[in-house]
FIDOLO-84926 format. One record per atom (N, C-alpha, C): residue in three letters; x, y, z. Coordinates in pm, whole numbers, plus 50000, padded with zeros to 5 digits. Each point is the difference from the previous one (the first is absolute). Layout:
% FIDOLO-84926
ALAXYZ;...
***
This chain:
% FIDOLO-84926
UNK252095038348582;UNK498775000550080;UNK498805001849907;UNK498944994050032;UNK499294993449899;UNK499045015850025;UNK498885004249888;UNK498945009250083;UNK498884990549977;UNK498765004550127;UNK498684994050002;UNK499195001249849;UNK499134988650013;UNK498815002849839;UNK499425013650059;UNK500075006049892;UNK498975011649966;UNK498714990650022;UNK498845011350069;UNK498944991150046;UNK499025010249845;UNK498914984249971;UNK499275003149877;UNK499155009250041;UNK500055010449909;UNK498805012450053;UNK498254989549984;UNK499105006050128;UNK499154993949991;UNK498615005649895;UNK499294990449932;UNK498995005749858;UNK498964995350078;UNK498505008350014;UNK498854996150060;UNK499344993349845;UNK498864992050084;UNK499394992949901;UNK499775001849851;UNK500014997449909;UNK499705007249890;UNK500985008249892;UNK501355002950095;UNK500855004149915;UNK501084991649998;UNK499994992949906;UNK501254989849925;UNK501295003649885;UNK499945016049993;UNK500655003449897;UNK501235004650038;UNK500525000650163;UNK501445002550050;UNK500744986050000;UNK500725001149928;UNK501174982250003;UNK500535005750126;UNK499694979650045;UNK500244996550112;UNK499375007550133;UNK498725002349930;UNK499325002750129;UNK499124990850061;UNK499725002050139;UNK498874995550076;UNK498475001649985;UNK499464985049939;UNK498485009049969;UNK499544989050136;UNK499415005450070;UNK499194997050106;UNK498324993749953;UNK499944986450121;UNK499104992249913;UNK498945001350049;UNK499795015650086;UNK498905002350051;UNK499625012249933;UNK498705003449929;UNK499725006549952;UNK499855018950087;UNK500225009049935;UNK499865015850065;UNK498955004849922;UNK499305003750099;UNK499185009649882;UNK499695008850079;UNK500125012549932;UNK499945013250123;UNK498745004450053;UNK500184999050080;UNK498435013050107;UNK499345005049933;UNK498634997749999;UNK498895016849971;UNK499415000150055;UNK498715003649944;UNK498995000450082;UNK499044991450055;UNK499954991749881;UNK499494984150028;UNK500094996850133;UNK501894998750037;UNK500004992050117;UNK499795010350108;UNK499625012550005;UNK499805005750100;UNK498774997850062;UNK499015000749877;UNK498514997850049;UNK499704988650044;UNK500974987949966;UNK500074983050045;UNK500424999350156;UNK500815008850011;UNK500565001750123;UNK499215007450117;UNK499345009649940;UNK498885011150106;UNK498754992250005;UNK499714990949898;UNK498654993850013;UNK500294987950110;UNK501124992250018;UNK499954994550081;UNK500375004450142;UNK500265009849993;UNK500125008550124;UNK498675003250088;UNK499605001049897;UNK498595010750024;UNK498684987250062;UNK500154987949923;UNK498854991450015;UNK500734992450126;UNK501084998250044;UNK500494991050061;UNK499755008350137;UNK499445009250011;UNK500445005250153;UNK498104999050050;UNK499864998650114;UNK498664998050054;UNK499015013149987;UNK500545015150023;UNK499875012550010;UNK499425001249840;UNK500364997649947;UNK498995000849842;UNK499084993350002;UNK499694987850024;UNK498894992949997;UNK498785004650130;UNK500835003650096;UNK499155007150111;UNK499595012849973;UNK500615005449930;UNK499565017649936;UNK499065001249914;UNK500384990949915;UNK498574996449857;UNK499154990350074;UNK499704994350069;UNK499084992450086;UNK499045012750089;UNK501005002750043;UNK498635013250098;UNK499475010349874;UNK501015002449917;UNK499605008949900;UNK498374992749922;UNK500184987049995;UNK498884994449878;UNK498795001850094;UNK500214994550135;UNK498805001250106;UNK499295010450025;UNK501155011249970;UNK499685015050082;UNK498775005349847;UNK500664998649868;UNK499235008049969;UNK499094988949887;UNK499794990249993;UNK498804987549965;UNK499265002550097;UNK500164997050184;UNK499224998650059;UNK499005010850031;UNK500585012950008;UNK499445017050065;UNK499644994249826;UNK500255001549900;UNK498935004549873;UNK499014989549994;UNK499964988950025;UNK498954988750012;UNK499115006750109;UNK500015001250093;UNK499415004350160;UNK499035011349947;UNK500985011249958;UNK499055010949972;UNK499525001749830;UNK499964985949883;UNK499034998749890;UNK499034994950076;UNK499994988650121;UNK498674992850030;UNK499095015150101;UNK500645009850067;UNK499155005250045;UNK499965012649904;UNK499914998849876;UNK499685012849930;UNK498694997149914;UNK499505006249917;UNK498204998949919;UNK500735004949882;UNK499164993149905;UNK500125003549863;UNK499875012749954;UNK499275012250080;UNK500005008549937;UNK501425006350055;UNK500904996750054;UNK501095005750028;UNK501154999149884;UNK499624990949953;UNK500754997349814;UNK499595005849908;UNK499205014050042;UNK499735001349800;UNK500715006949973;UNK501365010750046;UNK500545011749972;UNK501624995250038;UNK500124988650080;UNK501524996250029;UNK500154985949944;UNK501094992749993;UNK500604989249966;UNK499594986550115;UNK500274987949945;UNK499804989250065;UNK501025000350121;UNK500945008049934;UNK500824992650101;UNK500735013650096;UNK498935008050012;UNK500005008150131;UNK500154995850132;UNK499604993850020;UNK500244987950159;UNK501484999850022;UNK500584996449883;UNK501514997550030;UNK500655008850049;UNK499645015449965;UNK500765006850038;UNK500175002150138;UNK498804999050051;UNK500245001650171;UNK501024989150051;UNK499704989449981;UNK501524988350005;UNK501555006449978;UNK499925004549877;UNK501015004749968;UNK500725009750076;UNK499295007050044;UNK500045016150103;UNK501044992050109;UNK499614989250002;UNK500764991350159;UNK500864989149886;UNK499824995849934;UNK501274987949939;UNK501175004449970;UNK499965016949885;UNK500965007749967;UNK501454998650111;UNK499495000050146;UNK501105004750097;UNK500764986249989;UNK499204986749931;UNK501094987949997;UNK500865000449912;UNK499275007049888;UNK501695002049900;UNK500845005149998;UNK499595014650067;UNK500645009150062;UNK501474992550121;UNK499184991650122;UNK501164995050040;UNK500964985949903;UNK499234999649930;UNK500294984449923;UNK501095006449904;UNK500015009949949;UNK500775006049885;UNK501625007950094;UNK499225005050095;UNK501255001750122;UNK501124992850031;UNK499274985750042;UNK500644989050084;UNK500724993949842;UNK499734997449863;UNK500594992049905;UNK501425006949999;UNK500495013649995;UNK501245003649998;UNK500654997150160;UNK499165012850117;UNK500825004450138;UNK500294984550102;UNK499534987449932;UNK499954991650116;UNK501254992149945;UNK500975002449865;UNK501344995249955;UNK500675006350069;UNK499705016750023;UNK501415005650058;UNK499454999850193;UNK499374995450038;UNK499924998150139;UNK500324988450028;UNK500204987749921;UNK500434988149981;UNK501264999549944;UNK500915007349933;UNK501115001949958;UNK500074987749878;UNK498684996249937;UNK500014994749905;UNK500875006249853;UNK499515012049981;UNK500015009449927;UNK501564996849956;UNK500975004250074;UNK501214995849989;UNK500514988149918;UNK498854988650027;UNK500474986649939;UNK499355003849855;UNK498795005049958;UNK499355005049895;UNK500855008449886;UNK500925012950081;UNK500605004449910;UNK501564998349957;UNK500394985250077;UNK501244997349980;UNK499824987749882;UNK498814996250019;UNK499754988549865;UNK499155008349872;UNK499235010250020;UNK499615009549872;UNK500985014650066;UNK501095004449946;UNK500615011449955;UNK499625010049971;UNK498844997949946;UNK499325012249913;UNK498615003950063;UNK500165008050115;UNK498845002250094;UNK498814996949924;UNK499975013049870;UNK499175005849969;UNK498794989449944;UNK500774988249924;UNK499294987549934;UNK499204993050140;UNK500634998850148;UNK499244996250051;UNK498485011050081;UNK500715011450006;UNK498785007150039;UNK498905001149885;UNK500164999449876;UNK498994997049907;UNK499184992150024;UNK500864987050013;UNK499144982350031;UNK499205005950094;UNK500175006250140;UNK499184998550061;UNK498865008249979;UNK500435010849915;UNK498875013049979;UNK498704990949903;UNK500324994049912;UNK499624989949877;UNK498994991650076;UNK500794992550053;UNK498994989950037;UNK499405001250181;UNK500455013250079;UNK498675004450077;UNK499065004249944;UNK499915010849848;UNK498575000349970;UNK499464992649931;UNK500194990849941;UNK499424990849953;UNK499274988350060;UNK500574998950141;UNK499544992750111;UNK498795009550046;UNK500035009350004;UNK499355008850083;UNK498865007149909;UNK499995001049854;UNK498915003549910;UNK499094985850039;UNK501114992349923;UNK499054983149966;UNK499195000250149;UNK500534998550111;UNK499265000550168;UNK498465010949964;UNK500885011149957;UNK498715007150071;UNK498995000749872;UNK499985001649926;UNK499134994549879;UNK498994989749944;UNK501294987950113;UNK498954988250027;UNK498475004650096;UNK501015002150127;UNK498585004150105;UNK498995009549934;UNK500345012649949;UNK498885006749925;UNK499464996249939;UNK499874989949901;UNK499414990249908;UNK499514984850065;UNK500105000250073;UNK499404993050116;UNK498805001550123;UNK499985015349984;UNK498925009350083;UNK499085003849893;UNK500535004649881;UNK498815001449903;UNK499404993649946;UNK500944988049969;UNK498914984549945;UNK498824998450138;UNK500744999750095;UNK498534995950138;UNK499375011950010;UNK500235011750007;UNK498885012249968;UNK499334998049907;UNK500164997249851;UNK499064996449894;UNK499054989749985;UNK500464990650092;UNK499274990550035;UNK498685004550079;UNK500545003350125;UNK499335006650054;UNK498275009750000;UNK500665007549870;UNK499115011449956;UNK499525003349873;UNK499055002649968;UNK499275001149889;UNK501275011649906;UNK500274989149850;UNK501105012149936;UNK499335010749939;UNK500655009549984;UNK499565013749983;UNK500895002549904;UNK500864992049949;UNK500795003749887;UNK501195005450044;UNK500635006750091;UNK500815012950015;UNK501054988850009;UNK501325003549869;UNK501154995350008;UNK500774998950123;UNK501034990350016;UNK500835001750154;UNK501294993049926;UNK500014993549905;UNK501624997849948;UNK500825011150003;UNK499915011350007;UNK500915006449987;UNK500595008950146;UNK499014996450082;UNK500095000250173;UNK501194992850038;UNK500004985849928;UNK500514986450068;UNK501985006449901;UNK499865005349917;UNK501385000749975;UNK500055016250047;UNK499505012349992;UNK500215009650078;UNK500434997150181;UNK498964993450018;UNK500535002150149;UNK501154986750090;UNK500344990749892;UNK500934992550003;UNK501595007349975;UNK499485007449908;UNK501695007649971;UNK500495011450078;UNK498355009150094;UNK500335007850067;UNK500944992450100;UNK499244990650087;UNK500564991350091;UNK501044993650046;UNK500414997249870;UNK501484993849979;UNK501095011449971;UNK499815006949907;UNK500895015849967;UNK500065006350152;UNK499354994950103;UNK500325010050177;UNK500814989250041;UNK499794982249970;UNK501124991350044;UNK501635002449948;UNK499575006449894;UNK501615000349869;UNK500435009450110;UNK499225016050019;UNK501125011050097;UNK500114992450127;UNK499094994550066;UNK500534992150119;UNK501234993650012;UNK500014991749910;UNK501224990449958;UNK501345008849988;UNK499315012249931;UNK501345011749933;UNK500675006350123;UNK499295001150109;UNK500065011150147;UNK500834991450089;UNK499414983250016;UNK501004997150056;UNK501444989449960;UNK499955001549825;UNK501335000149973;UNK501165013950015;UNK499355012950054;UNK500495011249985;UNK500614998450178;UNK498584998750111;UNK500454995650109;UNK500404993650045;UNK500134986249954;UNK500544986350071;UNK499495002050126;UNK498655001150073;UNK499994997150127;UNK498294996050017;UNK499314987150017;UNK499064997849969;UNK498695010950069;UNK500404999350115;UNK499005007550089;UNK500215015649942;UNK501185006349942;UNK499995014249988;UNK499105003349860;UNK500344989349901;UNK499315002049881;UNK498814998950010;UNK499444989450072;UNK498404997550035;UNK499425011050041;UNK500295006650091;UNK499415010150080;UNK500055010349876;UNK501295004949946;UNK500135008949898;UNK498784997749901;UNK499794988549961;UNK499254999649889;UNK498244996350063;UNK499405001350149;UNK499385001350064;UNK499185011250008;UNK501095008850062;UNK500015016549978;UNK499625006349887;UNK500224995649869;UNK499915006449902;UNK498634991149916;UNK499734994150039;UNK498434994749997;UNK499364999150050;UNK500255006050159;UNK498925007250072;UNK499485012250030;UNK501245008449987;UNK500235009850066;UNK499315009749886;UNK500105002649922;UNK499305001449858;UNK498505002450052;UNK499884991850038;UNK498024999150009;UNK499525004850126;UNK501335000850100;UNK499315003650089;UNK500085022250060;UNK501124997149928;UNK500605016350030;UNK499055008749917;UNK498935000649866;UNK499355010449988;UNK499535005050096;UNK499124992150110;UNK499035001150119;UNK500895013650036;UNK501074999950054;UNK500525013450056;UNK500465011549913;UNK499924992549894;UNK500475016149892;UNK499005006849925;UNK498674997550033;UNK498715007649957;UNK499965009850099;UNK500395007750065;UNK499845008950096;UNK500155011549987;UNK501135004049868;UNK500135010049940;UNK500414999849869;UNK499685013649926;UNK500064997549881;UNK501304998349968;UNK500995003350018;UNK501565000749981;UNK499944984949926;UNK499564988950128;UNK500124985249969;UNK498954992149924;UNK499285006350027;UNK498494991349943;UNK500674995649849;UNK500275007449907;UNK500444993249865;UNK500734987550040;UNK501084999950057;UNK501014989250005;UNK498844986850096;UNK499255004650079;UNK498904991350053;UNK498904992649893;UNK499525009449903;UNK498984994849913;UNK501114986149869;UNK501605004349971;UNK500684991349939;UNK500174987950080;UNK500305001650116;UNK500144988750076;UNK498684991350034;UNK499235009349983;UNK499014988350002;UNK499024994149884;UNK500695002749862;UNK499934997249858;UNK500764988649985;UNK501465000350024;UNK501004988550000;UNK500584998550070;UNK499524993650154;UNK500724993150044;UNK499554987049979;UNK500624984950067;UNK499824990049978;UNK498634991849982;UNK498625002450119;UNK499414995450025;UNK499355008349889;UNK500055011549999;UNK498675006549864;UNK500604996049858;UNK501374994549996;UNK500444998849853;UNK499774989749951;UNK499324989150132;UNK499904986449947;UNK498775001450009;UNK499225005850059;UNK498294995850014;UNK499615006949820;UNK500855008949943;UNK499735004549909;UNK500574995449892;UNK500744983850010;UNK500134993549911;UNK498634986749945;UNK499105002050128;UNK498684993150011;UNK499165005449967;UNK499655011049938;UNK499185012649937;UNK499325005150135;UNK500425003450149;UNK499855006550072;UNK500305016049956;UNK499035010750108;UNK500015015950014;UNK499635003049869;UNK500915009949920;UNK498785005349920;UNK499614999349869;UNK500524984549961;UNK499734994349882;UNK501435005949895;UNK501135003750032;UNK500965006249939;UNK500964991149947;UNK499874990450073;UNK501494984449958;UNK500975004550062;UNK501004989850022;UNK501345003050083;UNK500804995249924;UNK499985008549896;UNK501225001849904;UNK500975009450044;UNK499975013950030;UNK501065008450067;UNK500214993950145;UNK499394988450048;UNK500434996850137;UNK501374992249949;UNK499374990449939;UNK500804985549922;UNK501235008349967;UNK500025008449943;UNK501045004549911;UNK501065008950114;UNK499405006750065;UNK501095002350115;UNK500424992550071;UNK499864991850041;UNK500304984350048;UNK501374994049896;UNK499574998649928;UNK500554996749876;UNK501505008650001;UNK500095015049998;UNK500965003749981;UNK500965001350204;UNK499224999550064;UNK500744997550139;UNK500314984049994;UNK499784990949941;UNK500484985750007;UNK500964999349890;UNK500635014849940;UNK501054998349930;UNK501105008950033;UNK499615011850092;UNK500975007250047;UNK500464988450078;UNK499064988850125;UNK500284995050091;UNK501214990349940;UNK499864994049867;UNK500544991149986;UNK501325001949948;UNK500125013849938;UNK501135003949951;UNK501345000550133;UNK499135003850132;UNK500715005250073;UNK500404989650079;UNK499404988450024;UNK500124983050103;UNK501324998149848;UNK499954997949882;UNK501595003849903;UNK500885002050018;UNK499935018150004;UNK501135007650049;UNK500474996150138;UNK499245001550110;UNK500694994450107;UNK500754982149984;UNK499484996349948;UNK500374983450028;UNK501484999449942;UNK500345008049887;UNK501204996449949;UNK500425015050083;UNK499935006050032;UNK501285010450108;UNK500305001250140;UNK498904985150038;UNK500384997450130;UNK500784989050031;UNK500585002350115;UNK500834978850056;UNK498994994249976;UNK500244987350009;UNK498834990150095;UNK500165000850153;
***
């Protein structure tokens, strides 16, 4: 009785040095990061909800900073930046990145996309990068544009007075986007679009509005006078040289380190949960 051929162990592309192996005439080349960001970028541009998010976003804060440079006077420029206008835009565009940075992760796992995502990348972590990567980069380049877009037509506008604003247009671009990065971070932690939104709602509103009741006694008043130093709306008007001429460098920078607790932790959860 005869026995079957031993079957040839199989060799992926590239390795020819096992006799009598199989080299396959299709090339392998392993995963990184490359193809993750190839993969999230077409994710990201292909869906209508991005183009509709950065669309109201460009309107919201070009148009409110155009509107209110044409009804402002030159002497309103000698002590602030060109591109003060924007910020009131911004006050209202912010909430598009906010949901825009939401919806790029929570709308895979409400779609049960996600599943197909991490059965073709393995390695969560490479794809939650891609998307961390190239939402802010979408979302600086966005909002950076519009600010530099309100200050060129403010300068136009108004007799120059000299007072720098380049450094407005990348300060308050990175504030902006660094609140999209924890957005993005909150609801890769929640997977649930509406819970993260609201979550990250709350915590950029609620901020500005709760001193009002904690000046009443002294117990609170401290924790009232911080909250109304850094929360959202005073941390960004004070990336425009708004209040008391101090800079929003300790704003920026706390920001900065909550968009890294946030991100550490959308991490840890992603690899110790199912899908």
């Amino acid at each position: 009785m005869s026995t079957p051929p031993q079957q040839q162990p199989y060799a992926p592309h590239g390795q020819r040095g096992a006799p009598g192996g199989y080299t396959s005439p299709i090339p392998v080349t392993p995963a990184n990061l490359r193809h993750a960001l190839a993969s999230e970028w077409t994710k990201i541009r292909s869906v209508r909800s991005t183009v509709w998010t950065l669309g109201v976003f460009f309107v919201l804060v070009v148009g409110i900073g155009m509107g209110m440079a044409a009804l402002s006077s030159d002497a309103e420029y000698d002590r602030v930046p060109y591109t003060l206008p924007a910020f009131l835009g911004l006050v209202l565009g912010q909430i598009c990145l906010i949901a825009l940075g939401v919806l790029i992760v929570t709308s895979e796992y409400g779609t049960g996309l996600i599943r197909t995502t991490f059965t073709a990348a393995p390695q969560r972590h490479r794809v939650l990068t891609a998307k961390f990567l190239l939402f802010f980069v979408i979302s600086f380049v966005a909002t950076a544009f519009s600010i530099t877009v309100v200050g060129l037509f403010t300068s136009t506008l108004h007799a120059d007075t000299g007072e720098p604003w380049g450094s407005t247009v990348l300060s308050g671009a990175l504030y902006v986007s660094l609140l999209g990065v924890v957005s993005l971070a909150v609801g890769s932690m929640l997977r649930h679009s509406a819970g993260a939104i609201t979550t990250m709602l709350g915590a950029v509103l609620v901020p500005a509005v709760l001193p009002a009741f904690l000046t009443g006694t002294d117990f609170t008043r401290p924790l009232a006078e911080k909250l109304v130093e850094y929360n959202a709306p005073t941390s960004l008007a004070k990336q425009f040289g708004l209040g008391d001429g101090s800079g929003g460098a300790p704003q920026l920078l706390l920001l900065v380190g909550i968009t890294v607790v946030a991100v550490a932790g959308a991490f840890l959860l992603l690899e110790r949960r199912d899908v």
